[in-house]
C-alpha positions as CSV (number, residue, x, y, z in Angstrom):
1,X,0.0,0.0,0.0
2,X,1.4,3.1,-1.1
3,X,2.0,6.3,1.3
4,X,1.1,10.0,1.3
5,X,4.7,11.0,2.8
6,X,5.8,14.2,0.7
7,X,9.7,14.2,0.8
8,X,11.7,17.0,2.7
9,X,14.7,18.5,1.4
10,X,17.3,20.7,3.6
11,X,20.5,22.5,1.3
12,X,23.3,23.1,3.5
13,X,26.0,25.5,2.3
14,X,29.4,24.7,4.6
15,X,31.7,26.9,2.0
16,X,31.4,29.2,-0.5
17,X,34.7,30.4,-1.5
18,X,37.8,29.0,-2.6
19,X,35.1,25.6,-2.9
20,X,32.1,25.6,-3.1
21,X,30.6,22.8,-0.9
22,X,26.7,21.9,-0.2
23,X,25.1,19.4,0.9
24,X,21.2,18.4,0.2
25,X,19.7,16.3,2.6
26,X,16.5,14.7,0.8
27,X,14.0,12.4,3.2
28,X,11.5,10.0,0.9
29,X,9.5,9.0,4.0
30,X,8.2,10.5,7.5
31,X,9.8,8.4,11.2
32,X,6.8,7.1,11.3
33,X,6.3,5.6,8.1
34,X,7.2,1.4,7.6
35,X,8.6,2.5,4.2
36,X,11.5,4.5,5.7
37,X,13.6,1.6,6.5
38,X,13.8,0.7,3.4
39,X,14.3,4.4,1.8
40,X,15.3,6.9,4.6
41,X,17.7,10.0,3.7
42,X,18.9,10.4,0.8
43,X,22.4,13.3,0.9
44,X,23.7,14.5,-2.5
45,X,27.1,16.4,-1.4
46,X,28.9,18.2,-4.3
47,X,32.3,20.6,-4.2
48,X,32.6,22.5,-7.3
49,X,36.0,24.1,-8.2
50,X,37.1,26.9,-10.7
51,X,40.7,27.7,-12.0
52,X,41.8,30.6,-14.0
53,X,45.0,31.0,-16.3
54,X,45.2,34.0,-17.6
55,X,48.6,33.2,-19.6
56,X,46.3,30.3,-21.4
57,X,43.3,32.5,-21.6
58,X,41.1,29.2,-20.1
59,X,39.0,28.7,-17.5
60,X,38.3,25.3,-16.1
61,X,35.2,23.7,-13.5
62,X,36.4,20.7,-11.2
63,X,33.3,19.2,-9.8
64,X,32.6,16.2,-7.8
65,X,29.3,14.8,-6.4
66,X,28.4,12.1,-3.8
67,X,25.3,10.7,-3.6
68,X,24.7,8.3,-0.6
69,X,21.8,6.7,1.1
70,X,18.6,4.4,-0.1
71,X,21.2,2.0,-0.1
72,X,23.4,3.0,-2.7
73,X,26.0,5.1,-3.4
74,X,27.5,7.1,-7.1
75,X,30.7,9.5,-7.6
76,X,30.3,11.7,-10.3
77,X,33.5,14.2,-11.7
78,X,33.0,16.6,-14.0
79,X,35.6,18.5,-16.0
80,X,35.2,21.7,-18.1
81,X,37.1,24.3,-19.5
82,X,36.4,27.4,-20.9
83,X,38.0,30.1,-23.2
84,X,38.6,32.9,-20.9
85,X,38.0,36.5,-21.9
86,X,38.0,40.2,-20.6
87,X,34.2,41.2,-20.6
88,X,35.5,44.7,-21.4
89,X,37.1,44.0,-24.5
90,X,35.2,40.4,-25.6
91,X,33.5,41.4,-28.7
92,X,29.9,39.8,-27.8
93,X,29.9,41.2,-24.4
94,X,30.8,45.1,-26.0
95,X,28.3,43.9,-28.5
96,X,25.4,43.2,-25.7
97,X,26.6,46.2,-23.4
98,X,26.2,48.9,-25.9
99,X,22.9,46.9,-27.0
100,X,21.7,47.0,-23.1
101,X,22.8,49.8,-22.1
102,X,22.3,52.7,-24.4
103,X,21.0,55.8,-23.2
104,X,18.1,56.5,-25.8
105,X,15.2,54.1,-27.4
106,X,16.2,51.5,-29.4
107,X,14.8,51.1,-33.4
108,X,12.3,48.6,-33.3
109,X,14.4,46.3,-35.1
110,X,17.3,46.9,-32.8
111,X,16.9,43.1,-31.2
112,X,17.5,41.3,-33.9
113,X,20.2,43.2,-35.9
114,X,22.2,43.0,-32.7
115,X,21.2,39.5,-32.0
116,X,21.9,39.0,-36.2
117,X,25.1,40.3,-35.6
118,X,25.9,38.2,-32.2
119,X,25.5,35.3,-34.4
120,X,27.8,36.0,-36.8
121,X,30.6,36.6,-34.8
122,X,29.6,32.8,-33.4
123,X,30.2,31.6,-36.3
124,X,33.1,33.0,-37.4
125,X,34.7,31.8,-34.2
126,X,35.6,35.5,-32.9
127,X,33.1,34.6,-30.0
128,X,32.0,31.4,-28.1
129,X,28.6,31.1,-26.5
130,X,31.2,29.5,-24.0
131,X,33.3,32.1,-23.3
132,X,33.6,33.3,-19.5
133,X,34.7,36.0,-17.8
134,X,36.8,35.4,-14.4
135,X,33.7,35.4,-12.3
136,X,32.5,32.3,-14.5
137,X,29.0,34.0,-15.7
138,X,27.9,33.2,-19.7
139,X,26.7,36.3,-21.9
140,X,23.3,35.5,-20.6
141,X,23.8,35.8,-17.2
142,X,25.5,39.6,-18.3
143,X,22.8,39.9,-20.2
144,X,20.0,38.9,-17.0
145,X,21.8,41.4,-14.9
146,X,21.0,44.5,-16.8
147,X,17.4,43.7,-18.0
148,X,15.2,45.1,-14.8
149,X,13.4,47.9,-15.8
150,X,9.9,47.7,-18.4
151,X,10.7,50.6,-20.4
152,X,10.6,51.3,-24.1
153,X,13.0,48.8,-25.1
154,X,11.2,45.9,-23.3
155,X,10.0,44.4,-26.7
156,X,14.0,44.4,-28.1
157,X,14.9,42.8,-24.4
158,X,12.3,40.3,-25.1
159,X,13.6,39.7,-28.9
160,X,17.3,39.0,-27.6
161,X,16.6,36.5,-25.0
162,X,14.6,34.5,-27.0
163,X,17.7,34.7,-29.6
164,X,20.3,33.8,-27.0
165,X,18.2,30.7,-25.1
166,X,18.4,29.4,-28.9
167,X,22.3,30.1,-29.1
168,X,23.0,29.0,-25.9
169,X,20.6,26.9,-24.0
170,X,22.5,25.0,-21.5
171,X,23.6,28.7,-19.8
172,X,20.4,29.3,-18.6
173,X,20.8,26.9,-15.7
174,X,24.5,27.3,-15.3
175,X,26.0,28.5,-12.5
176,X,29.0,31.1,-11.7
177,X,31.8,31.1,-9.3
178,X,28.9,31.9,-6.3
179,X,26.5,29.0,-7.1
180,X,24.1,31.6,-9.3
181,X,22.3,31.0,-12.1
182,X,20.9,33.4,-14.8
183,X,17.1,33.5,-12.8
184,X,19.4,34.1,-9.2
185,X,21.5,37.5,-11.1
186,X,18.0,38.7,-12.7
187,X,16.0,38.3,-9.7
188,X,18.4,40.2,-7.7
189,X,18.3,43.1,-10.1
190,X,14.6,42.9,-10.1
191,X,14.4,41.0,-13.6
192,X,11.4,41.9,-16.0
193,X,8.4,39.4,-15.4
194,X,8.1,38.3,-18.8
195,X,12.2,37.5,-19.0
196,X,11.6,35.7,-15.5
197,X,9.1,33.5,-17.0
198,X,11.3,32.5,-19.8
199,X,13.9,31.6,-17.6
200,X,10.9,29.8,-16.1
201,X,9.8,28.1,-19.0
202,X,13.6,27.1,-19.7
203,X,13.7,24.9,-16.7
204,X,15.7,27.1,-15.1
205,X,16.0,26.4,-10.9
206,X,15.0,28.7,-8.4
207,X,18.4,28.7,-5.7
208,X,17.8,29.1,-2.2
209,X,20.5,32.2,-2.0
210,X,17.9,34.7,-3.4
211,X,14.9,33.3,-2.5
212,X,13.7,36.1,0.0
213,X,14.4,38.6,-3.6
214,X,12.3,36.2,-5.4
215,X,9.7,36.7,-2.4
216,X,9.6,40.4,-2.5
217,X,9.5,40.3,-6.4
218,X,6.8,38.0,-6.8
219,X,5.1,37.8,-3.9
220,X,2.3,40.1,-5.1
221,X,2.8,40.2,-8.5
222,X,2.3,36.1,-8.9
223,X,-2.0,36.7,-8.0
224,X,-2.4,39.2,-10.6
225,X,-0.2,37.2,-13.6
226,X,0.5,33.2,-12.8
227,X,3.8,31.8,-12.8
228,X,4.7,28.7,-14.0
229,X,6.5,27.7,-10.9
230,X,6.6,24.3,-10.0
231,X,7.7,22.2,-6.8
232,X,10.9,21.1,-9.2
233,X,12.3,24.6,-10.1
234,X,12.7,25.3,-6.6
235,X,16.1,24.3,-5.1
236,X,15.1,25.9,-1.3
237,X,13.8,24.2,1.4
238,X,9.9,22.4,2.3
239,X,9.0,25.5,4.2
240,X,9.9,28.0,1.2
241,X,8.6,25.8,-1.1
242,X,5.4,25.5,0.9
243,X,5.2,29.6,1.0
244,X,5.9,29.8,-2.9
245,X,3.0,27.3,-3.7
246,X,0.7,28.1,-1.5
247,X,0.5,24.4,0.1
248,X,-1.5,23.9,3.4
249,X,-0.1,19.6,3.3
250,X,3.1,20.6,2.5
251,X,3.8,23.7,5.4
252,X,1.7,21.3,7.7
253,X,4.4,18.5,7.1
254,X,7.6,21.0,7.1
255,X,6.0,22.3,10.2
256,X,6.5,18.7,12.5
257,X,10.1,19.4,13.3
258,X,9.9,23.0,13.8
259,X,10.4,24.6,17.7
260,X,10.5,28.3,16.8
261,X,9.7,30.2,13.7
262,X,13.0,30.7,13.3
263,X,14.7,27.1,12.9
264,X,15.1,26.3,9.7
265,X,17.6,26.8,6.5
266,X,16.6,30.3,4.9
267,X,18.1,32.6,7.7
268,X,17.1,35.7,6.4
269,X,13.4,35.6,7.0
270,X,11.5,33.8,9.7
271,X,8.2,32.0,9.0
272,X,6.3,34.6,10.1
273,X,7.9,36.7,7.3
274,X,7.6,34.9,4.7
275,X,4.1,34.4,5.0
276,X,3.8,38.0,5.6
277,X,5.7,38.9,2.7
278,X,3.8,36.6,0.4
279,X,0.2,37.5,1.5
280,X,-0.7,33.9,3.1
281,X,-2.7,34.4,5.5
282,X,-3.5,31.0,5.7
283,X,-0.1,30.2,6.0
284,X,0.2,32.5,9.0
285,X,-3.0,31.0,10.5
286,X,-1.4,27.4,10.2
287,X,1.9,28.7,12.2
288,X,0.2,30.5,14.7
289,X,-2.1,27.0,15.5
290,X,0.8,24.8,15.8
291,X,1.6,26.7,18.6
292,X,4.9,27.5,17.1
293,X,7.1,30.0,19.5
294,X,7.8,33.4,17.9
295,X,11.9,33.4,18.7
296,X,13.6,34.4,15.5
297,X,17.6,34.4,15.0
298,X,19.8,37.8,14.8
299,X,19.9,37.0,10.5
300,X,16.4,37.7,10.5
301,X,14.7,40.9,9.3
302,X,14.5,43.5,11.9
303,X,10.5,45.0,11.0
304,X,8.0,44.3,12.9
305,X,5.6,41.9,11.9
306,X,2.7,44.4,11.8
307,X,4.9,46.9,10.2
308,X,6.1,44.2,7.6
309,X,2.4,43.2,6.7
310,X,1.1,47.2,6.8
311,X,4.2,47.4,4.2
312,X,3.3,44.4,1.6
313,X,-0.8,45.8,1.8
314,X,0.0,47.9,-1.0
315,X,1.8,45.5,-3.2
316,X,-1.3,42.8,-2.2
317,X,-3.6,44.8,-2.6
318,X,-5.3,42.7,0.1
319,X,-4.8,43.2,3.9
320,X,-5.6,40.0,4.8
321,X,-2.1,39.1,6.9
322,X,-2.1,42.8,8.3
323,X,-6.0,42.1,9.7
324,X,-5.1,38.5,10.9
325,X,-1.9,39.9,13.0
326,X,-4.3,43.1,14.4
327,X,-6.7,40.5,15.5
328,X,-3.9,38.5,17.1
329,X,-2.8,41.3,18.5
330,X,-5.7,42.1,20.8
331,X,-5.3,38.3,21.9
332,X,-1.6,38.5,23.6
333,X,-1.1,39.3,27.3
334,X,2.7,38.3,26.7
335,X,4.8,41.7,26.3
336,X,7.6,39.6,24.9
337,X,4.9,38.5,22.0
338,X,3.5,42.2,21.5
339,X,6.9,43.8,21.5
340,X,8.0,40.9,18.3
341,X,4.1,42.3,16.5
342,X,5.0,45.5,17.1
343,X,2.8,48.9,18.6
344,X,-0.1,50.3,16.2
345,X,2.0,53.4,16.6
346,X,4.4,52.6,14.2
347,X,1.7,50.4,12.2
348,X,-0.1,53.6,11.3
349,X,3.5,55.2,10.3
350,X,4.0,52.8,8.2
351,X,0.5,52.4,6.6
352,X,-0.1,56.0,6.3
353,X,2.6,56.2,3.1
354,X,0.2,53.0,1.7
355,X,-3.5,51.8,1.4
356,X,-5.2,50.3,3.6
357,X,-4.7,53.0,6.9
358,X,-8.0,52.8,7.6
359,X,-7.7,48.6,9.1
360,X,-4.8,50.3,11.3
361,X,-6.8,53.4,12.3
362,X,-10.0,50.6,13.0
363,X,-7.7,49.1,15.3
364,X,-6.2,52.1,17.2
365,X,-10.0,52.9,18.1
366,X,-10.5,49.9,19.3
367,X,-7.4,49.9,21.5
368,X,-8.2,53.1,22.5
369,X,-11.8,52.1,23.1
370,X,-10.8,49.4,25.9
371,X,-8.3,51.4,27.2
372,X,-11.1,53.8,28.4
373,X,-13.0,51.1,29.5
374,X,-10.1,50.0,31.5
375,X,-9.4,53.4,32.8
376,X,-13.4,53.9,34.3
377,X,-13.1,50.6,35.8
378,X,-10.4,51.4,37.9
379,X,-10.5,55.2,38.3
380,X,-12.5,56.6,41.0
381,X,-15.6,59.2,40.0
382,X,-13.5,61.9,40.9
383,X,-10.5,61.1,38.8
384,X,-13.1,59.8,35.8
385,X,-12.4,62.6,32.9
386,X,-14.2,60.5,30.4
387,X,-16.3,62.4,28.0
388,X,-18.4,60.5,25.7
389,X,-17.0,62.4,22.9
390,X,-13.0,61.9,23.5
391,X,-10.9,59.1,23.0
392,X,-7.5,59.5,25.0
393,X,-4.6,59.9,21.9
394,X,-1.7,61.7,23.9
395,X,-3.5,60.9,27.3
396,X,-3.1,57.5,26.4
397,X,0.5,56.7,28.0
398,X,-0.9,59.0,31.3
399,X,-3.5,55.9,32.0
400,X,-1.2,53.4,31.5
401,X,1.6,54.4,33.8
402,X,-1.6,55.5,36.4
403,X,-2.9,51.8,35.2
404,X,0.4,50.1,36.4
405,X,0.8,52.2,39.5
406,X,-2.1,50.7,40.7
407,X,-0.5,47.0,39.3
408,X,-3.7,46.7,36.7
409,X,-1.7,45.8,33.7
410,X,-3.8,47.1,30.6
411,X,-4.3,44.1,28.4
412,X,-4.3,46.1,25.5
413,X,-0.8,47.6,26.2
């Protein structure tokens, strides 16, 4: 009988420079599955290498993986080598840098003279689609780099990359001297969505390096245009992947080994985040039902959670996570917990350069309500200043401090 385990993937990076050595843990089967004695953990560990001789003009990749577990074991080397070239004076990458970088709108039919012209110099061997500069990157990764603004030339952008995943297809996926691919430099220059989805399209994987960029890219954007992301095109970990698809099963499985919503691989945002910054509420709802304790590590993004979710509102265009954290908000006795949410305060700040002001304002009336509720329960008739009219704003701190005096700690604090 078949199970419904979903497999759980952790990438490890131990060193990044002069090697590059990972490590990706894969686990067919849950504990507590019969099947995972017979398939347990699967760990791929690869060390990549790169040499530069400037005297030969070559570049060459040493690469070695080991694969052990499931009850087998592989070794697989790799050797390449590549013609080594200045980008400054390599005639395809002058070629694409006037092409990308000119100052004034392109002809229409500026995309494929220069993308004409690219290919003849391939053929007549005075470029490679191989060549390399010392950091390792293809002409396609140069050329990912500088396409991240929609502007007038968009339409030639879109021409060229089409011509060069034709010229050279295998660079889409291939990686430079820091593990990136062509998606990884375009996403951290805030690629153009349609050159994203091609990259998409070609296969190309999404690496766990820049996956909080990818995040704050496509958070948003992905509800108003679909991506065609699947599970395989991400190389991150179950939780991220859970995030990025939207998957209750899968974040409820990543979830069983979790003690705070801080443990896990992607160390620059913690659950919470994540979920904030791609507008699941569900996802938060999930989290915050699995009891899971708010403790973050010192990588993690300083903003307050409210402030985080009053930020990505605009970009949503839906304040479903900022509503679900004010409503969770008037919930918590634990100072700890309200000091990690953050104070409407600075909620309001932040929502008052975005939409969507009015849920934080709904909320500071609210607060404001039960803090005068607070302040007639405990106040004698003589101290009582309430008017039916007034809500205390600057007053607000003077009935707290009289509040703890008397060791009534307001529970909307």
């Amino acid at each position: 009988m078949p199970c419904n385990c979903i497999p759980k993937t952790t990438t490890m990076t131990y060193l990044r420079w002069p090697v590059n050595l990972s490590c990706i843990e894969t686990r067919l089967h849950d504990t507590q599955c019969p099947f995972s004695i017979f398939q347990d953990a699967v760990n791929d560990l690869s060390m990549r290498f790169s040499m530069c001789c400037m005297a030969l003009r070559t570049k060459a990749h040493f690469a070695l993986a080991l694969s052990t577990g499931a009850g087998r074991t592989s070794i697989s080397p790799v050797l390449e080598a590549y013609r080594l070239v200045d980008q400054f004076y390599s005639p395809a990458f002058c070629l694409m840098g006037g092409f990308l970088y000119c100052r004034e709108v392109l002809p229409p039919d500026a995309g494929e003279k220069t993308a004409a012209a690219l290919h003849k110099m391939f053929e007549t061997g005075k470029a490679s689609p191989h060549d390399r500069p010392r950091d390792g990157s293809t002409l396609l990764h140069y050329f990912c780099r500088a396409v991240c603004t929609d502007n007038e030339n968009s339409n030639n952008y879109r021409y060229m990359l089409k011509r060069l995943l034709e010229y050279m297809p295998r660079a889409a996926a291939e990686k430079d001297d820091r593990g990136l691919n062509c998606l990884d430099h375009g996403i951290s220059c805030y690629i153009l969505v349609d050159v994203f989805q091609a990259l998409l399209d070609q296969g190309v994987t999404m690496s766990n390096d820049n996956y909080a960029q990818y995040v704050a890219m496509t958070g948003h954007e992905s509800r108003r245009r679909p991506y065609a992301l699947e599970e395989s095109l991400l190389e991150c970990s179950d939780h991220a992947k859970a995030f990025t698809l939207r998957s209750e099963d899968m974040l409820k499985s990543s979830l069983t080994d979790v003690n705070y919503t801080g443990d896990w691989s992607e160390n620059r945002y913690s659950l919470y985040e994540l979920a904030a910054l791609t507008d699941w509420r569900r996802g938060c709802e999930l989290i915050y039902e699995q009891g899971i304790e708010n403790i973050v590590t010192s990588n993690s993004h300083p903003i307050s959670l409210l402030a985080l979710a009053a930020g990505n509102a605009v970009d949503s265009g839906s304040p479903d996570v900022l509503s679900f954290w004010l409503d969770v908000w008037f919930e918590l006795d634990d100072p700890v917990a309200l000091n990690q949410l953050g104070n409407l305060e600075d909620t309001l700040f932040v929502s008052s350069r975005y939409a969507h002001r009015e849920v934080v304002i709904a909320a500071l009336v609210k607060q404001r309500r039960r803090l005068l509720d607070l302040a007639n329960q405990h106040f004698t008739p003589e101290e009582n200043w309430h008017d039916e009219n007034y809500l205390p704003d600057a007053l607000s701190l003077y009935i707290v401090g009289a509040l703890e005096a008397e060791e009534s700690t307001p529970h909307a604090h």
